[in-house]
MIFI-67325 format. One record per residue (C-alpha): residue number from 1; residue in three letters; x, y, z. Coordinates in steps of 0.25 Angstrom, whole numbers, plus 5000, padded with zeros to 4 digits. Example, Ala and Ser with C-alpha at 12.3 -4.5 7.8 and 13.67 -1.06 7.14 Angstrom:
<rs>
R   n res east north   up
R   1 Ala 5049  4982 5031
R   2 Ser 5055  4996 5029
</rs>
This chain:
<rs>
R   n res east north   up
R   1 Unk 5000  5000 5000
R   2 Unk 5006  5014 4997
R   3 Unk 5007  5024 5010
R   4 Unk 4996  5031 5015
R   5 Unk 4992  5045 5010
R   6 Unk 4995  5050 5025
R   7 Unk 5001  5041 5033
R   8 Unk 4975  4891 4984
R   9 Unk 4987  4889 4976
R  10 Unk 4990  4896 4964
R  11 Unk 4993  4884 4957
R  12 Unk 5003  4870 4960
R  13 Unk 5016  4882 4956
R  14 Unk 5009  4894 4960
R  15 Unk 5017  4902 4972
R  16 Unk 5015  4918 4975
R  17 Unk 5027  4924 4980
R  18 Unk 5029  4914 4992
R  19 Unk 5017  4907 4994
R  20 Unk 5021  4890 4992
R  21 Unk 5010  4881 4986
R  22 Unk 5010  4867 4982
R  23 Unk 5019  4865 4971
R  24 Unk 5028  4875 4965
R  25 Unk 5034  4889 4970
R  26 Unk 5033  4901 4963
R  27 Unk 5044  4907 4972
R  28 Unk 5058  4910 4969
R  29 Unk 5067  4902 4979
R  30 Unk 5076  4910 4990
R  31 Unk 5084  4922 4985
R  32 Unk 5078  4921 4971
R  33 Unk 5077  4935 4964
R  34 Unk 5063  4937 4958
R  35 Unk 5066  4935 4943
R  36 Unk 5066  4947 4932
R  37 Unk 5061  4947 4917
R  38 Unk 5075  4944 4915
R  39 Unk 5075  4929 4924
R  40 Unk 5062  4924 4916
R  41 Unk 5062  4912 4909
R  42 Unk 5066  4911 4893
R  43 Unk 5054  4910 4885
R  44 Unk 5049  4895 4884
R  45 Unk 5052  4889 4870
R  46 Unk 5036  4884 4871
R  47 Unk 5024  4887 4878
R  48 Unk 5027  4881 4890
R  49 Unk 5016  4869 4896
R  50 Unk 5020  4872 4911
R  51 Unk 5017  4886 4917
R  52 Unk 5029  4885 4927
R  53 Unk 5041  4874 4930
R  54 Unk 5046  4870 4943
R  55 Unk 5060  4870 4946
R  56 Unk 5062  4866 4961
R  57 Unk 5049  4868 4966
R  58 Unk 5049  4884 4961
R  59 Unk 5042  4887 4949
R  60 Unk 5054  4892 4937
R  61 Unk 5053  4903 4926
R  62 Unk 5051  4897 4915
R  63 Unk 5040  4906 4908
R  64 Unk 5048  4920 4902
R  65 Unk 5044  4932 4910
R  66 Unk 5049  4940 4896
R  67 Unk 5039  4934 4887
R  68 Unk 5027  4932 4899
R  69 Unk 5012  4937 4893
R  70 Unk 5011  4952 4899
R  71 Unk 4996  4956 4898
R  72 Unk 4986  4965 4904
R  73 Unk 4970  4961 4905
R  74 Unk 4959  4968 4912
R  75 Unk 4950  4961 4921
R  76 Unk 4934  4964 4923
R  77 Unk 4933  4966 4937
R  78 Unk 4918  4970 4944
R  79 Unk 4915  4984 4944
R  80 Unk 4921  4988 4957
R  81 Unk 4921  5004 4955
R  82 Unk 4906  5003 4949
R  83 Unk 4909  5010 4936
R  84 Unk 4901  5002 4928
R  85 Unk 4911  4994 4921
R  86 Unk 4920  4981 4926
R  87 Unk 4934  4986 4931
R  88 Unk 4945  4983 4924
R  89 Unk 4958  4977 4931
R  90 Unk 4970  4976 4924
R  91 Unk 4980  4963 4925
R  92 Unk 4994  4962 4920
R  93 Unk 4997  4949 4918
R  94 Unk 5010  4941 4914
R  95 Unk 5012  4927 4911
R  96 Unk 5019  4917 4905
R  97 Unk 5018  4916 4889
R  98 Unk 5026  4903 4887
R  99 Unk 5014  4896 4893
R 100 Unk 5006  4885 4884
R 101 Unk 4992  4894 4884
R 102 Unk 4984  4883 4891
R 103 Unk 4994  4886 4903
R 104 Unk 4986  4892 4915
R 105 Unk 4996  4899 4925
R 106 Unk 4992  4905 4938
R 107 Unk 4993  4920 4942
R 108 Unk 5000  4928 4950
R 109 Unk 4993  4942 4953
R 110 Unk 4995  4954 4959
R 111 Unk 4985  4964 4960
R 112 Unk 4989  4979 4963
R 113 Unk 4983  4992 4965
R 114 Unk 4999  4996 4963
R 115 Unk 5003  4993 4949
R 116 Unk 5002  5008 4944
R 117 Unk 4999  5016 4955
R 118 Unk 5013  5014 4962
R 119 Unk 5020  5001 4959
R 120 Unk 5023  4989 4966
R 121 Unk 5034  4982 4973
R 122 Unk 5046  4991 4978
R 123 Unk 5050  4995 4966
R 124 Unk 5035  5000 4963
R 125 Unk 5034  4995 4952
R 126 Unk 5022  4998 4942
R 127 Unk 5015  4990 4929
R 128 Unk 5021  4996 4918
R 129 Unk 5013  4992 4904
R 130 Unk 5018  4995 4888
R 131 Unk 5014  5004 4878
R 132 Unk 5002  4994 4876
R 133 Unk 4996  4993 4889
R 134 Unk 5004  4979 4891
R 135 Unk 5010  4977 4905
R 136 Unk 5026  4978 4905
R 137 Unk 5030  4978 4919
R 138 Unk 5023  4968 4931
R 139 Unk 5027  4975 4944
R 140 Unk 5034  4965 4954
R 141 Unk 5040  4951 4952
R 142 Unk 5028  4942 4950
R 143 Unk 5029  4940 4935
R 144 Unk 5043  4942 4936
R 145 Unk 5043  4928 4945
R 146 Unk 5030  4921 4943
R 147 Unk 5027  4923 4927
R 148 Unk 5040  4915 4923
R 149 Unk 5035  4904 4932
R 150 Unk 5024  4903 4926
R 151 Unk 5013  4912 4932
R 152 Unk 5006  4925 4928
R 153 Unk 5007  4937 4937
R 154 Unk 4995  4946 4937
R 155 Unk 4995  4962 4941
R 156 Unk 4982  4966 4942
R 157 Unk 4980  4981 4944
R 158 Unk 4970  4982 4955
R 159 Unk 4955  4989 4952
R 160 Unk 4957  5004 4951
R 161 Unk 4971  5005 4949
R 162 Unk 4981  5003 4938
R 163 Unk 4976  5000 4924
R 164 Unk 4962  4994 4931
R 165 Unk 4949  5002 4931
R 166 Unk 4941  5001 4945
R 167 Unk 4943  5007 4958
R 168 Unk 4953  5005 4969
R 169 Unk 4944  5002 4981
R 170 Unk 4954  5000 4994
R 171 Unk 4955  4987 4994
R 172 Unk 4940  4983 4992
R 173 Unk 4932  4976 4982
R 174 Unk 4938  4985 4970
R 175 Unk 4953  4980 4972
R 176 Unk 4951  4966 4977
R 177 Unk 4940  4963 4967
R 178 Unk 4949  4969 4954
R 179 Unk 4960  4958 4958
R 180 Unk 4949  4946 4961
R 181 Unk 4944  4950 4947
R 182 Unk 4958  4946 4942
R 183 Unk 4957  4935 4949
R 184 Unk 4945  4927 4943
R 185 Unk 4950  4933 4929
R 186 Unk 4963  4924 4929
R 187 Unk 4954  4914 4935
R 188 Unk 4943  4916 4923
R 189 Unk 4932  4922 4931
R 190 Unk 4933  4937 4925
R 191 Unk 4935  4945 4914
R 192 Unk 4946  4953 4909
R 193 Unk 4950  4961 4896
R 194 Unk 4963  4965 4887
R 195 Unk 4966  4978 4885
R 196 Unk 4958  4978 4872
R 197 Unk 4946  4973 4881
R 198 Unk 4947  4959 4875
R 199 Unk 4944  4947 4884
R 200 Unk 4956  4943 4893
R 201 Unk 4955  4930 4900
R 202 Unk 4967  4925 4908
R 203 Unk 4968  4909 4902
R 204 Unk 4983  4908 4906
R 205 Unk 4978  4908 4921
R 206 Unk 4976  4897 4930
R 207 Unk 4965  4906 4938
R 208 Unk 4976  4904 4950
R 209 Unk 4979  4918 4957
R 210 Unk 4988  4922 4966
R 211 Unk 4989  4936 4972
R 212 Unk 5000  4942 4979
R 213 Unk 5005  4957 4980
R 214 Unk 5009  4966 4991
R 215 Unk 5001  4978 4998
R 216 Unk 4987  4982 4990
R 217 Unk 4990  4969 4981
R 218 Unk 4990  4958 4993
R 219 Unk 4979  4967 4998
R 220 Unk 4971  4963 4984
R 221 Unk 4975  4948 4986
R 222 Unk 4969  4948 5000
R 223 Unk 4957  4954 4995
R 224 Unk 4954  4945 4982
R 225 Unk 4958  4930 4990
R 226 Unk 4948  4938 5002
R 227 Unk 4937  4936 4992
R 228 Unk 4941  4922 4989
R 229 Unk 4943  4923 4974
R 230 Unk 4943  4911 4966
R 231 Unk 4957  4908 4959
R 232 Unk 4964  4917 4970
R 233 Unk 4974  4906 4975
R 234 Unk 4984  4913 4983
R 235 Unk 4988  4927 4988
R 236 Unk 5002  4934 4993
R 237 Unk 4997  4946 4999
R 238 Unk 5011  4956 5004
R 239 Unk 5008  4967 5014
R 240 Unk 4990  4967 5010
R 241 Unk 4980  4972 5017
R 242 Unk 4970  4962 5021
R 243 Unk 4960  4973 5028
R 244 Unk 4960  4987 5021
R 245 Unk 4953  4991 5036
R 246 Unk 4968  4987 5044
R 247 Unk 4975  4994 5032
R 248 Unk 4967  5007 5033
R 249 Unk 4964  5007 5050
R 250 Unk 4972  5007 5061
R 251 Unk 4965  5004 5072
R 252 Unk 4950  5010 5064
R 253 Unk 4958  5023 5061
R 254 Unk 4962  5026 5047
R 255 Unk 4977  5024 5044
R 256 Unk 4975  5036 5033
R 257 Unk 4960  5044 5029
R 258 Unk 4954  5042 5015
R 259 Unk 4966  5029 5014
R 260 Unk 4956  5021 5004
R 261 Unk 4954  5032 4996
R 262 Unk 4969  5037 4994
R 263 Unk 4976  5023 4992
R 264 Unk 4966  5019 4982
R 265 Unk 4968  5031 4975
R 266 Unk 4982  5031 4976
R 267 Unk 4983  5016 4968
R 268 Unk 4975  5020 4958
R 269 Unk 4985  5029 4954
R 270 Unk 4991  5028 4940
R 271 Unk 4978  5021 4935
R 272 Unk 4976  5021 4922
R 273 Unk 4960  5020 4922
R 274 Unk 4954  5031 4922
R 275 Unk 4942  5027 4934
R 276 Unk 4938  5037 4944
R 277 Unk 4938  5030 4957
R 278 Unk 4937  5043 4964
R 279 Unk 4922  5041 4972
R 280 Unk 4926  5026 4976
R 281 Unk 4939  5032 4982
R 282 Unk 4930  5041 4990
R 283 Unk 4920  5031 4992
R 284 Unk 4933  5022 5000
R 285 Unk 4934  5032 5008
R 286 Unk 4920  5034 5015
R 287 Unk 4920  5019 5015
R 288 Unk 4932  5018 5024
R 289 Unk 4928  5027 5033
R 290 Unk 4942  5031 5038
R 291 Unk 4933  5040 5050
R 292 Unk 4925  5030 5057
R 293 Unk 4940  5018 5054
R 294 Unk 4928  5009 5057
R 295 Unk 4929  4993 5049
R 296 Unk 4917  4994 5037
R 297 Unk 4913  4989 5026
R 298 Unk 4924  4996 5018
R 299 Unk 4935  4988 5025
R 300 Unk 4927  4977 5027
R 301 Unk 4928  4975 5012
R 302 Unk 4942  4978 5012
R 303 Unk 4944  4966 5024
R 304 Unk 4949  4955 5017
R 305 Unk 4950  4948 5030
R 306 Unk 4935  4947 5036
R 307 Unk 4929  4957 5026
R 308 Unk 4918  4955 5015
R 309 Unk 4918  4953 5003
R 310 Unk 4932  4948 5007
R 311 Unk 4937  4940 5018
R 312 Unk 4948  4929 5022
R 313 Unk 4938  4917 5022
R 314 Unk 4936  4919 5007
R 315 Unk 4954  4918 5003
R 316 Unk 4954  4906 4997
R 317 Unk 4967  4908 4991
R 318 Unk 4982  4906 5001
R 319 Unk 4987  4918 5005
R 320 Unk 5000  4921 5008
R 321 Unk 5004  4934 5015
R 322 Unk 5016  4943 5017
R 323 Unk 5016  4954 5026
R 324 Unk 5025  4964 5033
R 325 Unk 5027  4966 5048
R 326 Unk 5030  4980 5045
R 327 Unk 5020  4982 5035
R 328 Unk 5014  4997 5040
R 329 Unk 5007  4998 5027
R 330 Unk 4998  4985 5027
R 331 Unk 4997  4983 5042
R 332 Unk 4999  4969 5050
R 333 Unk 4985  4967 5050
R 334 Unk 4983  4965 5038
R 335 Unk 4992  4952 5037
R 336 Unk 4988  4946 5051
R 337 Unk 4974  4948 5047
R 338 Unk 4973  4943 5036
R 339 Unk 4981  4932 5041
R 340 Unk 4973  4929 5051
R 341 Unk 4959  4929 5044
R 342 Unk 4965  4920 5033
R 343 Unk 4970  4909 5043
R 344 Unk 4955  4909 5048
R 345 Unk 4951  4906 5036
R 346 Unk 4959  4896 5033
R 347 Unk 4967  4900 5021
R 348 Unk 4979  4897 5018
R 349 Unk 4990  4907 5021
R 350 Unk 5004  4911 5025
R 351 Unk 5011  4923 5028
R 352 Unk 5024  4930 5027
R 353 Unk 5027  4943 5035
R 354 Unk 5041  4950 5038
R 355 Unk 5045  4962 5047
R 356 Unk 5044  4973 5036
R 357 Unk 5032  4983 5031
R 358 Unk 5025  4982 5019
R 359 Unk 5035  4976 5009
R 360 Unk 5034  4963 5000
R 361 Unk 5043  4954 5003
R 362 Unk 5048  4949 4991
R 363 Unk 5054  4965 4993
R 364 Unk 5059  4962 5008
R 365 Unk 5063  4947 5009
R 366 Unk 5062  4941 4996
R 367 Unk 5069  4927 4998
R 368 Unk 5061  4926 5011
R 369 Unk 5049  4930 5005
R 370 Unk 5050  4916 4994
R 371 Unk 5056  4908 5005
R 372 Unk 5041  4907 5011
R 373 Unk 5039  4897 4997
R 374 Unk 5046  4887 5006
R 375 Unk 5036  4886 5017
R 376 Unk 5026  4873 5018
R 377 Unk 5012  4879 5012
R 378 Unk 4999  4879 5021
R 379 Unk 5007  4884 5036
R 380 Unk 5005  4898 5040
R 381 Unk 5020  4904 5039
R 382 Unk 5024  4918 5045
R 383 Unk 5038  4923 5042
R 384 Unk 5045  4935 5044
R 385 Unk 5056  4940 5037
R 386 Unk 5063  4952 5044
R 387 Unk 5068  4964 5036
R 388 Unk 5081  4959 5037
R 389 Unk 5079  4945 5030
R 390 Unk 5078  4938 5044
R 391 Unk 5068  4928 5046
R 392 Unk 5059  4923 5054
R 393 Unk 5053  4907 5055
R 394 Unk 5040  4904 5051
R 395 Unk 5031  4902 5058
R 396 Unk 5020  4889 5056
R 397 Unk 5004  4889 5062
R 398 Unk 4992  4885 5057
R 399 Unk 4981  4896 5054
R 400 Unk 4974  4893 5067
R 401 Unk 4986  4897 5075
R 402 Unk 4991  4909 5081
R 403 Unk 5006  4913 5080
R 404 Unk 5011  4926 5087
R 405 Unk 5024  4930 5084
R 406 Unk 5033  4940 5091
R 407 Unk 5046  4944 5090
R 408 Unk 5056  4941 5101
R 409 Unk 5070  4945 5104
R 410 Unk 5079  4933 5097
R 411 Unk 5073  4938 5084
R 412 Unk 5063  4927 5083
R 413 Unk 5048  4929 5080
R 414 Unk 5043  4920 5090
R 415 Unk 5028  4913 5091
R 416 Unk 5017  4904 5096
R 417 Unk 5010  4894 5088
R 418 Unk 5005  4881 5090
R 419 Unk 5017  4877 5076
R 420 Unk 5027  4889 5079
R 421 Unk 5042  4890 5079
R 422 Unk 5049  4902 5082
R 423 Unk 5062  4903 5076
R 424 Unk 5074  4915 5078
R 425 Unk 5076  4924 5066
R 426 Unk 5086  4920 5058
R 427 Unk 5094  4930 5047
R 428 Unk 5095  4919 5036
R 429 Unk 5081  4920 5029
R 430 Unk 5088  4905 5021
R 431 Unk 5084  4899 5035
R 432 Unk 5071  4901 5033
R 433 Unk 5067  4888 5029
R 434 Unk 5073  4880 5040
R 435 Unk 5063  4883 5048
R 436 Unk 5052  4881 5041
R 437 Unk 5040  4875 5050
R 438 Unk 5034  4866 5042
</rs>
């Protein structure tokens, strides 16, 4: 989030960042730099009858990033700012070209209300697109890693921002509801169009989703798994918001006045569809009711936890979160939270935290961060990494148990569970794996 004005499996191969299912990994192994254009695969000498090739259990390049489809369609979403037509949310995709076309491949998608607006990663990166409107530039690594192993990688602009038409709405039934509409499109269940307005339909994909993204992005996977969308399989939400009320409220008083308002305003920047959205902004406004700091309707909507027409019991896909200690943008709550309603209802999930703010930590502790691929699936694992690279054991319960952790003078992080083992901090992150519980 930028500062304040004033103050079930993806398929048998699939992994998102560090997320282990049965079968393949999707992940680099320890120390491995995120590949370039430049570490691609060569062009296949033949359509190629296998979407990706394992190579020690980890998923290869095999596919050329060089030569990858680049492509932008226009899904038909419900017409969330009630101007009389369906709004229009543009996708970028990439995908491999060297694939035999009855080859459906899963997707890896990231929806953003940051693309044009102000970038993202550290480097703030933007979409950049040719003199034709064709995308160019995919901002992050997720098509540099994952479309050379055989998956397409899907940047979604969210309702109201970017090249979409619509309204941004703060997190309610506007933006989660542009990127569910992508959703069921690569699953076959909506409509989408080319730039000419010609039918698009998305045949290369399996209708397996994953969501991952840091911020506002893991905010809109929170939101769409919340509604229990079908061919949403797994979710990586970094630094999200799963409550707008405990991201806008400390204690029932407003962090900022008039919040809802400026931030959605403030991502629709750089747009390029013309769409007054002046009277919905307003609107936000006199819904959150920043004098009376009371919980309504208009954050009730925005509760993915326990809300309507979103709430925990509806995820069906796993989620795996990561999440700053530090985090003074996004706030605690909204990990513990949400951690917390999904264990009750019973889905499945793990979490990584570490001892910085609102960073990703494929920024902070890249080697760390893909060493979690090497954990058993199905316990509850919480690890942190110190800014410093030094590491903290797992921790293993079940989600019926409660751990309390708490620092204490050795330089452990000690707890009690009924299955927990405290171990001391150690400064060699490569001894990670030893201590495994499993």
């Amino acid at each position: 989030m930028p500062p304040r004005p004033t103050a079930r499996r993806l398929s048998a191969a699939l992994t998102i960042a560090s997320l282990s299912v049965a079968g393949a990994t999707a992940v680099p192994s320890s120390g491995t730099a995120v590949p370039t254009s430049a570490d691609a695969a060569p062009v296949a000498a033949a359509p190629s009858s296998a979407p990706y090739e394992l190579v020690n259990g980890v998923t290869a390049p095999i596919h050329s990033y060089e030569d990858a489809i680049r492509e932008t369609v226009w899904v038909l979403a419900p017409d969330f700012d009630r101007d009389g037509t369906a709004d229009r949310i543009a996708v970028d995709i990439i995908r491999p070209a060297d694939l035999d076309p009855d080859i459906e491949i899963p997707v890896i998608m990231d929806a953003s209300p940051y693309y044009l607006c102000c970038g993202r990663g550290n480097e703030a990166e933007t979409k950049r697109y040719d003199a034709d409107g064709d995308p160019v530039d995919f901002p992050l690594f997720y098509d540099n890693y994952f479309v050379p192993r055989g998956y397409a990688v899907a940047l979604v602009d969210m309702a109201g921002t970017g090249r979409s038409t619509g309204c941004v709405d703060h997190g309610g039934l506007s933006d989660i509801g542009s990127a569910e509409a992508v959703v069921r499109w690569l699953d076959g269940r909506t409509r989408a169009v080319d730039a000419d307005g010609n039918p698009a339909s998305a045949i290369w994909s399996s209708g397996k989703v994953g969501m991952i993204g840091k911020s506002y992005d893991g905010t809109l996977a929170n939101g769409v798994a919340a509604h229990g969308v079908d061919g949403l399989e797994t979710i990586v939400p970094i630094s999200a918001i799963s409550s707008w009320y405990y991201y806008n409220r400390y204690q029932g008083l407003p962090i900022s006045r008039g919040y809802a308002s400026w931030l959605s305003g403030y991502v629709a920047g750089e747009r390029t569809e013309r769409v007054n959205c002046d009277a919905i902004f307003d609107q936000l406004d006199v819904d959150a009711d920043d004098d009376s700091g009371v919980y309504n309707a208009f954050f009730r909507e925005r509760d993915y936890r326990y809300g309507r027409p979103f709430d925990a019991s509806e995820v069906e896909a796993s989620v795996f979160i990561m999440h700053g200690l530090q985090d003074t943008n996004v706030k605690t709550p909204n990990f513990s939270r949400w951690w917390t309603a999904l264990g009750e209802a019973g889905v499945g999930r793990k979490m990584w935290l570490t001892r910085l703010g609102h960073v990703d930590a494929f920024d902070s502790d890249r080697a760390a961060w893909y060493r979690v691929r090497r954990l058993a699936t199905g316990i509850a694992v919480l690890t942190w990494v110190s800014a410093s690279g030094c590491t903290v054991r797992s921790v293993r319960t079940d989600v019926r148990s409660t751990v309390s952790l708490r620092p204490a003078v050795i330089g452990a992080l000690l707890g009690r569970a009924g299955d927990v083992r405290s171990v001391p901090c150690v400064a060699d992150p490569a001894a990670y794996v030893t201590s495994t519980l499993t």
